[in-house]
C-alpha positions as CSV (number, residue, x, y, z in Angstrom):
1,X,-8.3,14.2,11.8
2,X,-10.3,12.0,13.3
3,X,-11.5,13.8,17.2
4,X,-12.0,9.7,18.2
5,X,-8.6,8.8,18.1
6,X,-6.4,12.3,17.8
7,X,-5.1,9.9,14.2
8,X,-5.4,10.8,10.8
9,X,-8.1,8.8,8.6
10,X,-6.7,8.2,4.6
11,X,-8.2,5.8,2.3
12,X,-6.8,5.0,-1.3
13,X,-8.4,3.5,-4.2
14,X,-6.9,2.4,-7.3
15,X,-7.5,-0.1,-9.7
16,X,-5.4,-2.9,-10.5
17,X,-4.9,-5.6,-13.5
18,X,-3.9,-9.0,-12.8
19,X,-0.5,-8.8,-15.6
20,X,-0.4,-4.8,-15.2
21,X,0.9,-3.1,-18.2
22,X,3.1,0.1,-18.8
23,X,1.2,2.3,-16.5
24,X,0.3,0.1,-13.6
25,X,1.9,-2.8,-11.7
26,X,0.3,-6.4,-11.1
27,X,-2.3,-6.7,-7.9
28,X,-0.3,-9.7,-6.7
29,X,3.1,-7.0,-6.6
30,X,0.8,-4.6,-4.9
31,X,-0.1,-7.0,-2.6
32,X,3.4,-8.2,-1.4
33,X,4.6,-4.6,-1.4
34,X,1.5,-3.8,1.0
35,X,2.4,-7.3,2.9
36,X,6.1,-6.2,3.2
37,X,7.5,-9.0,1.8
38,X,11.0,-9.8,1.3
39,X,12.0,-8.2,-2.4
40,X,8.9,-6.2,-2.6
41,X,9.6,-3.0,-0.9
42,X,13.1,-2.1,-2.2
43,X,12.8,1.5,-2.1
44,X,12.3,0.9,1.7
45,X,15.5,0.6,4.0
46,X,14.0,-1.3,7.0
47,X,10.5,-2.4,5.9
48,X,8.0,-2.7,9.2
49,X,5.1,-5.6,9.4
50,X,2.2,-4.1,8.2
51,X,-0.6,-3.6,10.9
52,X,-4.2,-4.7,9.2
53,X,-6.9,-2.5,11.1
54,X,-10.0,-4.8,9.4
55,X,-10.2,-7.1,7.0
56,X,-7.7,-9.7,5.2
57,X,-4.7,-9.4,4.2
58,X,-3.9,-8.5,0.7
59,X,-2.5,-12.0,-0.1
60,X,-5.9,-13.3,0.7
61,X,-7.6,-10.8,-1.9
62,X,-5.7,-11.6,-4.5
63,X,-6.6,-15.2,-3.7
64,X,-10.2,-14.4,-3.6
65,X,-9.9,-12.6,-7.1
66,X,-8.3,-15.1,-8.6
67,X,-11.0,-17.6,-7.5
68,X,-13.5,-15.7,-8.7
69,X,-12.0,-15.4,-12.5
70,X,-11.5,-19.0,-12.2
71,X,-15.3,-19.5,-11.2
């Protein structure tokens, strides 16, 4: 736990493909999952906005990967 803030600290990396296969979902599902859009969290009852500490949102990183395929 972090003594700052009394909060835990958890980070998670995990690699993603654009189509996914068998063993791993698309980045743009993991990204409206981790949004909470509608239809993308149905294993949640009551989904809750997500709170982004720093950064952008994962909509925008998909966008930024997908530009930079296209470049």
């Amino acid at each position: 736990m972090s003594e700052r803030t009394g909060k835990s600290i958890f980070a998670h990396k995990q690699i993603y493909s654009r189509k996914g296969n068998s063993k791993s979902r698309p980045v743009r599902d993991v990204a409206d999952e981790a949004e909470r859009l509608e239809g993308a969290c149905p294993h949640v009852a009551n989904p809750q906005p997500p709170t982004i500490l720093e950064g952008m949102r994962p909509s925008e990183v998909v966008a930024v990967i997908e530009q930079r395929i296209a470049e």
